[in-house]
C-alpha positions in Angstrom: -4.3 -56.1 12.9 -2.9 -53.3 11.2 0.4 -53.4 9.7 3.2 -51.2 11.3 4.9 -48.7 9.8 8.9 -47.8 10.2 10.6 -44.7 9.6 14.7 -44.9 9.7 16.3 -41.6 9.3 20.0 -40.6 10.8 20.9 -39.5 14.0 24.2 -38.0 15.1 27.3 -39.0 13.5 26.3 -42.4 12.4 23.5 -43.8 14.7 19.5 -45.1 12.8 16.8 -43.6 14.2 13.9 -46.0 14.1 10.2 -45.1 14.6 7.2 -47.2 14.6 4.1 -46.7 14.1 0.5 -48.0 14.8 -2.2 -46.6 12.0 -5.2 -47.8 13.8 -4.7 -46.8 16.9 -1.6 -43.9 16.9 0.7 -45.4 18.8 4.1 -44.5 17.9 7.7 -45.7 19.3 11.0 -45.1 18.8 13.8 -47.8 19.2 16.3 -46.2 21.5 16.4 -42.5 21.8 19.7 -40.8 20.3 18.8 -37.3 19.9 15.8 -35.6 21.4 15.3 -33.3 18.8 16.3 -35.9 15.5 13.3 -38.0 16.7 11.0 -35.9 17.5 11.4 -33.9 14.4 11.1 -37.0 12.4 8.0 -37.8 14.4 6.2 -34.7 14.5 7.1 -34.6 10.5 5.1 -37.4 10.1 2.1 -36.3 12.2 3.0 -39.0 14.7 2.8 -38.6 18.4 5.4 -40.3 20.3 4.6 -42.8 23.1 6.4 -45.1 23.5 10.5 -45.4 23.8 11.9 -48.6 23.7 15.4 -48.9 25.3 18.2 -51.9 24.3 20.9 -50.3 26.9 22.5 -47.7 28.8 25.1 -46.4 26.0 24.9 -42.5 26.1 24.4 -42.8 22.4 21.2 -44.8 22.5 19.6 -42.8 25.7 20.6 -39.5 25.4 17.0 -38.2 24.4 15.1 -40.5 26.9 14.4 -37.3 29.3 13.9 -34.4 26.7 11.6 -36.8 24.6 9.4 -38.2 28.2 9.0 -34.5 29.2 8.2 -33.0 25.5 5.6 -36.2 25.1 4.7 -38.2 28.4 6.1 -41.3 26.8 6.7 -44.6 28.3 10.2 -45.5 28.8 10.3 -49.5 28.7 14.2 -51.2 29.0 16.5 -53.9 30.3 15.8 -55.3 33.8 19.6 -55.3 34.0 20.4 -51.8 33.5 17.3 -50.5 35.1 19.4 -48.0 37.4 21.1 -46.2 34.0 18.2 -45.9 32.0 17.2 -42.7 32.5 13.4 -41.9 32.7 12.9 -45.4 32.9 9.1 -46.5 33.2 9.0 -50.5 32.8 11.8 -52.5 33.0 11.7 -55.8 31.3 13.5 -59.5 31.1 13.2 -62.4 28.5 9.7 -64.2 28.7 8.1 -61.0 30.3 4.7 -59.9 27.9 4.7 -56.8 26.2 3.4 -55.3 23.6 2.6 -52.7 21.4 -0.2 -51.4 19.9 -1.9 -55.2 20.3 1.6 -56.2 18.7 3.0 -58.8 20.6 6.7 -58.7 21.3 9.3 -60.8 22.9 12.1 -59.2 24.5 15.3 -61.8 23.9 18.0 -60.7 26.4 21.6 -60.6 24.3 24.1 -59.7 26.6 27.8 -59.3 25.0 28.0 -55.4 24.1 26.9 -54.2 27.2 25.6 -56.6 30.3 22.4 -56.0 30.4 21.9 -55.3 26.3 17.9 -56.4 24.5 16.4 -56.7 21.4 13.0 -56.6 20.7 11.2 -59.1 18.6 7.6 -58.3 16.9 6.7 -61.8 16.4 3.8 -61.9 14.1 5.2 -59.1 12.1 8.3 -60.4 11.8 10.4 -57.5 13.2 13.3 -57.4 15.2 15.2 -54.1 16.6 18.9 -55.6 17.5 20.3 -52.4 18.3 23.7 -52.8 18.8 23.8 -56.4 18.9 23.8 -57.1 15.3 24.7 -54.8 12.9 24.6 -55.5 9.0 27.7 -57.9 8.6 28.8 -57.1 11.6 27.9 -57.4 15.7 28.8 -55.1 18.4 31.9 -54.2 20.4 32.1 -56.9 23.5 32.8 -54.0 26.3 30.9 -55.8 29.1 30.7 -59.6 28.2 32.9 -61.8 26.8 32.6 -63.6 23.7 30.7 -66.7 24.8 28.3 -64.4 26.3 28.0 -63.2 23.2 27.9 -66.2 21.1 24.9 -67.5 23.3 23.1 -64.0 22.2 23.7 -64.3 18.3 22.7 -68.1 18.4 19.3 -66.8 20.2 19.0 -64.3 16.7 20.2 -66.8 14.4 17.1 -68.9 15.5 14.6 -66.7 14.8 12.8 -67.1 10.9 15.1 -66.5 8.1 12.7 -64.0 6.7 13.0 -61.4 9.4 13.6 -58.1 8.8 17.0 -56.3 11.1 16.7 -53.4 12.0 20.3 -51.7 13.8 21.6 -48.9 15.6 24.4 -47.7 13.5 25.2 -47.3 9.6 28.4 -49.5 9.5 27.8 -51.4 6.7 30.4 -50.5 4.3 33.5 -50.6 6.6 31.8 -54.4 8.1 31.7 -55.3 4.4 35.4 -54.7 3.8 35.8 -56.5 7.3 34.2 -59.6 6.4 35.8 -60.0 2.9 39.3 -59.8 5.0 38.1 -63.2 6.7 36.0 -65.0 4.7 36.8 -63.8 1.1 35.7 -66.9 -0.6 32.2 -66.3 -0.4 30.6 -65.7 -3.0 27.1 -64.3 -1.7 29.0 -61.9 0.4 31.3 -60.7 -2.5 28.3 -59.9 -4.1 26.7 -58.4 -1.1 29.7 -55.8 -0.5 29.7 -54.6 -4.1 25.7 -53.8 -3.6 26.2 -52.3 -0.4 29.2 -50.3 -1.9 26.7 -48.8 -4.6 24.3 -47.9 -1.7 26.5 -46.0 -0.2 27.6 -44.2 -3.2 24.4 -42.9 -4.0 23.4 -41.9 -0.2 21.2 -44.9 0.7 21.2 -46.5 3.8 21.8 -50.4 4.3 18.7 -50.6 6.8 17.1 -53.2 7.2 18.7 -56.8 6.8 17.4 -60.1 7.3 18.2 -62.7 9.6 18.6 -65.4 6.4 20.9 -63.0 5.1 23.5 -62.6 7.2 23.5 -66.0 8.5 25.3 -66.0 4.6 27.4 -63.6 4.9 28.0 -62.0 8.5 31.1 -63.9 9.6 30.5 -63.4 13.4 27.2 -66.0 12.4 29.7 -68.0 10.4 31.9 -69.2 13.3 30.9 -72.7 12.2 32.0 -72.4 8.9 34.6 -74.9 7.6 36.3 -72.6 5.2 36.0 -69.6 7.4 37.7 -71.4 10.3 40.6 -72.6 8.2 41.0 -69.6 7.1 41.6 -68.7 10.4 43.8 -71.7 10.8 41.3 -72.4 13.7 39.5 -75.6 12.2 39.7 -77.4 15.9 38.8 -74.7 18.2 35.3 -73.9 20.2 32.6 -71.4 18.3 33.1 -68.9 21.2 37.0 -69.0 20.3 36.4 -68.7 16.3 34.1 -66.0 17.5 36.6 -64.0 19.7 39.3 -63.8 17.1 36.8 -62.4 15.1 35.9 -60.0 16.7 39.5 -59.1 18.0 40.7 -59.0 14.4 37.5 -56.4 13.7 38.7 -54.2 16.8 42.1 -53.8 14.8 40.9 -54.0 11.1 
C-alpha cells in the first residue's frame, strides 16, 4: 500500500485545509470543506483531482464548500450519521464501527460528540492518521456548544487511546494563544514550557503548528491532563470528577 500524501495550507481567517492523497490510485480527499475555491486551488495546484470530502460536522466554517466543490468535481460527500440533515451535499453518512475507506486505507470513524452533537474524527489506522477537526486542537479542544463536558471527556478519552505516535491533524491554527492558555493552568510543566517557546518561534517565522501527536499532547494539553495531580491542585480541585476538572478548564479557556 502506498503511502498517503497530505497537503495543509490555510483557509479563511484561521481554518487548515487538509488534502489527502492516494499516488497509486489518484484518489484525493479533503478533511472538511472550508472554502470552495482555497481547496480546489490547492488541489488543482497539485495536479490532484478531488473525490472525496470528508465531513466532521455541520459548522458553516467546516461545510461551506461542500456544494461548490460536489458540483465543480462529482465528489463523494461522506459525514456524521448525526448531523446527516445539515451536511449539505451529503452522500454517505456514517457512525462508529461502520467500514470505510479510502483508497484501500482503512478508516475508523470514532464519534466525539462535545463541540457539536453529532461531531467525528477520522482515524487511518495503519497509517496512523487521525483528522480531529475541531475536537482537538494543538494544546487545546474545542468549544462545548452542543454537549456538555462529560460528553466531551468520553470523546478525548476515545483519542487519548489511540497510539502515542499518531500524527493530529486540526481544523484551526490556535496554537499560540492555547499555548499561553495552558501555561495559565499548568505552568509547572516543563515539557509544555518548552513546547510554547517552540511554537512561539513557529509562529514568528510564518509556520504552522500542524500536525501534533497524540503522545504529545497527552504531555502537555491540559484538557488531556484532567488527571493530573499538580494540575488539579492548581485548580484547587484535587477531589473532584475528570468531567468537573475538565469543565473548569474549559470555562477558564472561554474567558482567558
Amino acid at each position: 500500500m502506498t503511502r498517503l500524501e497530505i497537503a495543509v495550507f490555510m483557509c479563511r481567517s484561521d481554518n487548515y485545509g487538509v488534502l489527502v492523497h492516494d499516488p497509486e490510485t489518484g484518489r484525493t480527499a479533503t478533511i472538511d470543506a472550508p472554502d470552495a475555491d482555497a481547496v480546489a486551488g490547492e488541489a488543482e495546484k497539485r495536479g490532484w483531482k478531488l473525490t472525496d470530502i470528508l465531513t466532521t460536522h455541520h459548522h458553516k466554517d467546516h461545510v461551506e464548500g461542500n456544494l461548490p466543490l460536489k458540483e465543480r468535481y462529482g465528489c463523494r460527500i461522506v459525514g456524521p450519521v448525526e448531523e446527516a440533515v445539515v451536511i449539505p451535499g451529503l452522500d454517505l453518512a456514517v457512525a462508529e464501527g461502520d467500514p470505510l475507506e479510502f483508497a484501500g486505507h482503512r478508516i475508523e470513524v470514532i464519534e466525539t460528540p462535545g463541540h457539536t452533537a453529532g461531531h467525528i474524527c477520522y482515524h487511518f489506522v495503519d497509517d496512523k492518521l487521525l483528522f480531529a477537526a475541531d475536537t482537538l486542537f494543538a494544546m487545546g479542544c474545542g468549544r462545548l456548544f452542543e454537549r456538555p463536558a462529560a460528553v466531551m471527556l468520553t470523546s478525548l478519552e476515545k483519542l487519548m487511546a489511540l497510539p502515542d505516535d499518531t500524527e493530529v491533524y486540526f481544523g484551526h491554527e490556535y496554537t499560540l494563544a492555547n499555548a499561553k492558555f495552558a501555561l495559565s493552568v499548568d505552568g509547572d510543566n516543563q515539557v509544555l514550557k518548552e513546547r510554547a517557546e517552540a511554537i512561539a518561534a513557529l509562529r514568528d517565522a510564518g509556520d504552522f503548528t500542524i500536525p501534533t501527536t497524540i503522545g504529545l499532547e497527552k504531555k502537555t494539553n491540559p484538557f488531556l491532563r484532567f488527571e493530573n495531580p499538580a494540575m488539579r491542585a492548581g485548580l484547587e480541585m484535587e477531589n473532584a470528577s475528570n468531567a468537573e476538572v475538565l469543565a473548569e478548564i474549559r470555562r477558564r479557556k472561554d474567558h482567558f
